[in-house]
C-alpha positions as CSV (number, residue, x, y, z in Angstrom):
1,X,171.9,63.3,-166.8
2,X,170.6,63.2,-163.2
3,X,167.7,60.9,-162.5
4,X,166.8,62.5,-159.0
5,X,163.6,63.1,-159.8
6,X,162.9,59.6,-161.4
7,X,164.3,58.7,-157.5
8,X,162.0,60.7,-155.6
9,X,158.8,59.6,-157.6
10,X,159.8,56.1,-157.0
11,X,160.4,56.4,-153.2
12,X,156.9,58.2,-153.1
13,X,155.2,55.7,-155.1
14,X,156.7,53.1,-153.2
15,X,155.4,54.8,-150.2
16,X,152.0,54.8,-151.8
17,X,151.2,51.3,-152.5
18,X,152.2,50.0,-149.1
19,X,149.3,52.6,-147.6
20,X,147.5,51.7,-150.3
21,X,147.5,48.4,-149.2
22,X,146.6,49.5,-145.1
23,X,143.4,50.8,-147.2
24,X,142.6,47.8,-149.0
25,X,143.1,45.5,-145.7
26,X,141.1,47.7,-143.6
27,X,138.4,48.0,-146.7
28,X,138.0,44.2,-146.7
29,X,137.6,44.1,-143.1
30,X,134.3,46.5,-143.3
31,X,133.0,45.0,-146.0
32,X,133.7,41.6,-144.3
33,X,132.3,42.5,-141.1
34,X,129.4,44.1,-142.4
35,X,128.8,41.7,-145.2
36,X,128.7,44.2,-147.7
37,X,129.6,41.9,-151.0
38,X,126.3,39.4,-149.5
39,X,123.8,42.8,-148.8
40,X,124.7,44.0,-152.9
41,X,124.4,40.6,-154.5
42,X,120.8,40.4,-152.6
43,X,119.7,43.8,-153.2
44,X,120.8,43.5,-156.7
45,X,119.2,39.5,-157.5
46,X,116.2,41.3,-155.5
47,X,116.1,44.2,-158.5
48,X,116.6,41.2,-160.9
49,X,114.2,38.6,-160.3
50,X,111.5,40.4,-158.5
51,X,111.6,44.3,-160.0
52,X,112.2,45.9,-157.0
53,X,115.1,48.0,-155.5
54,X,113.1,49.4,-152.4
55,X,115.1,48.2,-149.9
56,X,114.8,50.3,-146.6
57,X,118.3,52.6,-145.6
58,X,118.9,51.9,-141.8
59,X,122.6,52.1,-142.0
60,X,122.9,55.5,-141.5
61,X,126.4,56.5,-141.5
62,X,127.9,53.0,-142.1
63,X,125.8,52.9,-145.0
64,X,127.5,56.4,-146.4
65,X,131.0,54.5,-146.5
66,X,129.8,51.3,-148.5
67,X,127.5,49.6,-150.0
68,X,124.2,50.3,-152.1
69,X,121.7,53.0,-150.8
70,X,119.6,50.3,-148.4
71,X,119.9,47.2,-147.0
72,X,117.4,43.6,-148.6
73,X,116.4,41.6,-146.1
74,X,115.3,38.3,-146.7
75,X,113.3,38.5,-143.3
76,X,110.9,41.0,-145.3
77,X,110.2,39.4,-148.6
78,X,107.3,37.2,-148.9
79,X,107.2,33.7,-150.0
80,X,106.2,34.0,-153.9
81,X,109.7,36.0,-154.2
82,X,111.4,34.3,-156.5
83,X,114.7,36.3,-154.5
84,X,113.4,34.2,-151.4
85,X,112.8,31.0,-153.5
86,X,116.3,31.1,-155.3
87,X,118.2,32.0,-151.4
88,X,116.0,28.8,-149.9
89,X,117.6,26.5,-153.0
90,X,119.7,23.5,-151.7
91,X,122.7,24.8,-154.3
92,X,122.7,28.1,-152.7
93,X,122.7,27.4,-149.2
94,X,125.4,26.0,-149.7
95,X,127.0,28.9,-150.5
96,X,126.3,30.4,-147.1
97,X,128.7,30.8,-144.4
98,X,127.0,29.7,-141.2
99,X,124.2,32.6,-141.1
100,X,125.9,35.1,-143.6
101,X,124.2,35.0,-146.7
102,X,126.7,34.1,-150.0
103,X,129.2,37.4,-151.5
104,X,129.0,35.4,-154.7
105,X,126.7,33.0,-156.8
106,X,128.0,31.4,-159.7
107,X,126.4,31.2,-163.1
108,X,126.4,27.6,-163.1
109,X,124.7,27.9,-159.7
110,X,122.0,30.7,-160.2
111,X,120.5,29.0,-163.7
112,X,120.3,25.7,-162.0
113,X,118.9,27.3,-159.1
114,X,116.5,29.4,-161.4
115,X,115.4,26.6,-163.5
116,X,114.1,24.8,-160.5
117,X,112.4,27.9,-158.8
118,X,110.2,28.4,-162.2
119,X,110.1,24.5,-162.6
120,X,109.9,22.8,-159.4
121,X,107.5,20.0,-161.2
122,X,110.4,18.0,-163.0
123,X,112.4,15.0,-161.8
124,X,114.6,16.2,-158.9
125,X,117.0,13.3,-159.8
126,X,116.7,14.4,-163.3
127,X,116.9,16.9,-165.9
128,X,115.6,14.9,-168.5
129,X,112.2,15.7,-167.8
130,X,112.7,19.8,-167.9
131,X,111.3,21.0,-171.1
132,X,111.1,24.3,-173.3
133,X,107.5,23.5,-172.7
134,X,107.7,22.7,-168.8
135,X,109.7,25.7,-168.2
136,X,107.1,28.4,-170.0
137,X,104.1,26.6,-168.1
138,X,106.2,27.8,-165.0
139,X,106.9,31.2,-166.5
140,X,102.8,31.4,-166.8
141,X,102.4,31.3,-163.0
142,X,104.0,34.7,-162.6
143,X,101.9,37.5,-163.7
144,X,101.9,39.6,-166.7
145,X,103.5,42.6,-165.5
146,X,106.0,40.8,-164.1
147,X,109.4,42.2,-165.2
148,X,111.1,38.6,-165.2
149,X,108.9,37.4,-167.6
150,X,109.6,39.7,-170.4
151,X,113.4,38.8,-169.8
152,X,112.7,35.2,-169.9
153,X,110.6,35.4,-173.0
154,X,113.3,37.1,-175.0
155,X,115.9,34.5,-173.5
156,X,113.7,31.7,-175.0
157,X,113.2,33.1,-178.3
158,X,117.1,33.3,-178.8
159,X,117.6,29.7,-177.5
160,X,114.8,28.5,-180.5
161,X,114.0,25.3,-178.6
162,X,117.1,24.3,-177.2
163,X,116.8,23.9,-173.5
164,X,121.0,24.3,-173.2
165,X,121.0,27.3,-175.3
166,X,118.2,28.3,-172.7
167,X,120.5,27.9,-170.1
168,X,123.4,29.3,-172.0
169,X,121.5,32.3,-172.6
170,X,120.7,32.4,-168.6
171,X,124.2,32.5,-167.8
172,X,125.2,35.6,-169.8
173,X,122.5,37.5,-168.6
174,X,123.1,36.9,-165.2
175,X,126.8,37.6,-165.9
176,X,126.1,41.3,-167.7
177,X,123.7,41.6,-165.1
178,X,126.1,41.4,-162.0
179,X,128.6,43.3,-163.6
180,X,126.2,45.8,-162.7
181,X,125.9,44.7,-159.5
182,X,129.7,45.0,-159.0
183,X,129.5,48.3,-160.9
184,X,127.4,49.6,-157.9
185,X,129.5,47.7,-155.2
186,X,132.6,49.6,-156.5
187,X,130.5,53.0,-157.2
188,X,129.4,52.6,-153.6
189,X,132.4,51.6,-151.3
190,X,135.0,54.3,-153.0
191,X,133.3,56.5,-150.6
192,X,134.7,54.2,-147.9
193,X,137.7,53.9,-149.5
194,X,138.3,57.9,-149.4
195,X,137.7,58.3,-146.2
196,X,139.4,55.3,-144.8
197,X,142.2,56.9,-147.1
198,X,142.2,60.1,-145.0
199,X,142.1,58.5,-142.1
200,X,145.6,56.6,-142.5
201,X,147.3,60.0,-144.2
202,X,146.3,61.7,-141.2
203,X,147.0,59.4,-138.7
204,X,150.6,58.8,-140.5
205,X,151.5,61.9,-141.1
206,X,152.2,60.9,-144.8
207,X,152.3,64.8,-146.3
208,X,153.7,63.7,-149.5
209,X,154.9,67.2,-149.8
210,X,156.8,67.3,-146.6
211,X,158.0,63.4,-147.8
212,X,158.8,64.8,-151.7
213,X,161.2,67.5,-149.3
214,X,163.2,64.7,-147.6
215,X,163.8,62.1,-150.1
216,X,165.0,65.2,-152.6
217,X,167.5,66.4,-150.2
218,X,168.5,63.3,-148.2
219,X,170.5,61.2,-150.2
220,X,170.7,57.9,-148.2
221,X,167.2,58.3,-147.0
222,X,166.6,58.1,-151.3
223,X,168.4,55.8,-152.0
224,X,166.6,53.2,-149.3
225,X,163.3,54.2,-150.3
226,X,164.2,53.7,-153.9
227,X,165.9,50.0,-153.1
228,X,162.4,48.9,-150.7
229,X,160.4,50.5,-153.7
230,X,162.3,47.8,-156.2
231,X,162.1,44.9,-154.2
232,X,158.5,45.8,-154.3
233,X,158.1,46.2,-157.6
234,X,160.3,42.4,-157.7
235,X,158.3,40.7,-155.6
236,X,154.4,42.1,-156.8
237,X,151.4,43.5,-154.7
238,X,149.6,41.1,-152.7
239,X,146.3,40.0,-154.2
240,X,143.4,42.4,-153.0
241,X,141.0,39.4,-153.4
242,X,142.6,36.8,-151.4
243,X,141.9,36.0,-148.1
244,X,141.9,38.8,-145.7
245,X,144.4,36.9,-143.1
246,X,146.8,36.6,-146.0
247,X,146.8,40.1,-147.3
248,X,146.7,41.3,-143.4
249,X,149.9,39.2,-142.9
250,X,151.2,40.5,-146.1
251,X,150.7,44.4,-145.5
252,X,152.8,43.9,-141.4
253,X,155.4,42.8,-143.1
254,X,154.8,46.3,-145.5
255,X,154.8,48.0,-142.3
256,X,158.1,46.1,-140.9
257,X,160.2,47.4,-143.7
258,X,159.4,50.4,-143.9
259,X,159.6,51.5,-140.1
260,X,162.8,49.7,-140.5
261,X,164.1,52.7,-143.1
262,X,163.0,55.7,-141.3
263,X,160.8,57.2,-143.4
264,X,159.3,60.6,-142.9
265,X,155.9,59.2,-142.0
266,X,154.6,59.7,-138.5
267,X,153.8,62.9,-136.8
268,X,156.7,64.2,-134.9
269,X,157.7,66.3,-131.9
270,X,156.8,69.8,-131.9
271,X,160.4,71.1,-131.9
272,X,161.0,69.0,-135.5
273,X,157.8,70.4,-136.7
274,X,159.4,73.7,-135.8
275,X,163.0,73.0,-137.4
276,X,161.7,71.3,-140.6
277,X,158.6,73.6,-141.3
278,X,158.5,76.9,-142.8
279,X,159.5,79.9,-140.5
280,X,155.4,80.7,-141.5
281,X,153.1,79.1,-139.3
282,X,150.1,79.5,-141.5
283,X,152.1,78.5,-144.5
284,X,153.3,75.4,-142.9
285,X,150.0,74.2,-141.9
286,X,148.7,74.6,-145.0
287,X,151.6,72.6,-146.7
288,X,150.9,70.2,-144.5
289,X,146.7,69.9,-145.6
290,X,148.2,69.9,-149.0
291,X,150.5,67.3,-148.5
292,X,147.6,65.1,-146.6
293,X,145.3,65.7,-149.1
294,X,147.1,64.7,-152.0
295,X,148.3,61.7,-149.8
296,X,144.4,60.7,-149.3
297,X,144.0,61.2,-153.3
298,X,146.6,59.2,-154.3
299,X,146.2,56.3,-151.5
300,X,142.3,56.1,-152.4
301,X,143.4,55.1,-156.2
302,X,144.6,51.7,-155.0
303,X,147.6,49.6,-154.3
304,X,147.3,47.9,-158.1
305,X,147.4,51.8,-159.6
306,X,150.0,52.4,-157.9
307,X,151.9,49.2,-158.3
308,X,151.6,49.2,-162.2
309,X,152.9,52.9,-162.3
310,X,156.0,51.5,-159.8
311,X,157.1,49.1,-162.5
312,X,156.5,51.2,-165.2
313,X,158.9,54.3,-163.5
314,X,161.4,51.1,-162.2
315,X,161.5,50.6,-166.2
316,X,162.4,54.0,-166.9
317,X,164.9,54.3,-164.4
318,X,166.5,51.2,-165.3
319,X,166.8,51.4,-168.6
320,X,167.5,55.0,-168.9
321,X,170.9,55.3,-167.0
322,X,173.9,54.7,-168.6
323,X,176.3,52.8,-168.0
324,X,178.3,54.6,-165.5
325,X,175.3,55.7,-163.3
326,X,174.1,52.1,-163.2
């Protein structure tokens, strides 16, 4: 039984996962540079605490490749915010990176930091002093139509009189509620990721028709791209949410390798265009939008995707060749 075709899926998914991970670098580094992760977690503790999701759209185009529809600034809110109040809390200033707000607030974090917004009378050395009771009489300054209060309420009638159930209670709501928030920051930046996506398929050539041609009819060329695509699957993907030096560092030496193998990826001369294209102009270029477009589809599902269907064809492979063929 021949297991070419088992090869030529594995050299393509290979092929996928290390553009994959050009993607997810380059994702980071937009979302970095514009703090992206910071301008969601605002907008969406803005929606949270104070009811409002009005925030202006001045991005423009940026804005159209990540990111919520509009930009909180904490410039514009006014000081009974409680968004304001819970950013200008010791605990989460400390989360800030010089003047970029914080990508991320911890539970822990935002129900200490909430607790002393609605109840800035009790012992600052102390808890001890924080009460069911002292924490309604600060749930009485905000006004009735507030939509915090209703949430609080509900919260309190669950925790009974317990003030760590109360903040028990705190914590999962805020939990459910930025799984929301990171709902939207995914929802969002996939249009980013698309288009950065096309970008690299174009820019590298990668037709995955044109690349599905040469690793079914050159052997060694196969047989290399099957070998990187194990060692690959051996050694794992790089993790998307580490630092973005480390997972920069990790995708050049991607790159490296497979330069190093001679890959059909890169746009070539016009006289190899002309010897390995059809004899039909108009049906080569449209092979070729083909090829790029699945390339962009398949590179825009990400490098883990593609990593866990590496292994899972590696397995097949493997374990279905006998004896002989192995």
């Amino acid at each position: 039984m021949s297991f070419k075709i088992f090869d030529v899926v594995l050299g393509l998914v290979g092929i996928y996962v290390f553009l994959s991970l050009i993607c997810t670098a380059a994702k980071e580094l937009i979302a970095q540079y514009f703090e992206k992760r910071a301008h969601t977690l605002l907008t969406g503790l803005r929606k949270l605490l104070d009811g409002k999701f009005d925030a202006e759209n001045s991005w423009g185009a940026v804005e159209w490749v990540g990111g919520i529809e509009g930009k909180a600034d904490l410039s514009a809110l006014d000081d009974e915010s409680l968004t304001k109040k819970l950013y200008d809390h010791p605990l989460v200033r400390g989360l800030a990176e010089g003047p970029r707000k914080p990508s991320y607030i911890p539970p822990e974090i935002f129900s200490t930091a909430l607790l002393d917004v609605l109840d800035p009378t009790s012992d600052e050395e102390s808890d001890e002093s924080r009460t069911i009771e002292s924490i309604r009489n600060g749930m009485r300054e905000l006004s009735e139509d507030h939509p915090l209060r209703a949430t609080l309420r509900s919260l309190l009638r669950e925790a009974g009189e317990d003030l760590d159930q109360f903040r028990s209670a705190l914590k999962t709501w805020y939990d459910h509620s930025m799984d929301r928030v990171a709902s939207w920051y995914k929802k969002h930046t996939q249009r980013a990721v698309v288009a950065i996506a096309a970008i690299i398929a174009v820019g590298a050539n990668a037709d995955t028709l044109h690349m599905a041609r040469q690793l079914s009819t050159n052997d060694a060329l196969r047989q290399a791209a099957v070998q990187q695509s194990q060692r690959v699957a051996a050694r794992g993907v790089p993790d998307t949410a580490a630092s973005l030096g480390a997972l920069a560092d990790s995708t050049q030496k991607y790159i490296g390798t497979y330069r190093e193998l001679g890959l059909p990826i890169g746009w070539q001369e016009s006289a190899a265009f002309e010897e390995d294209g059809p004899e039909d102009p108009m049906a080569f270029w449209l092979s070729k939008v083909v090829g790029l477009l699945l390339t962009t589809i398949a590179i825009s599902l990400g490098a883990p995707f593609w990593f866990d269907v590496l292994k899972k064809v590696s397995m097949i492979r493997s374990g279905g060749r006998s004896p002989r063929e192995k």
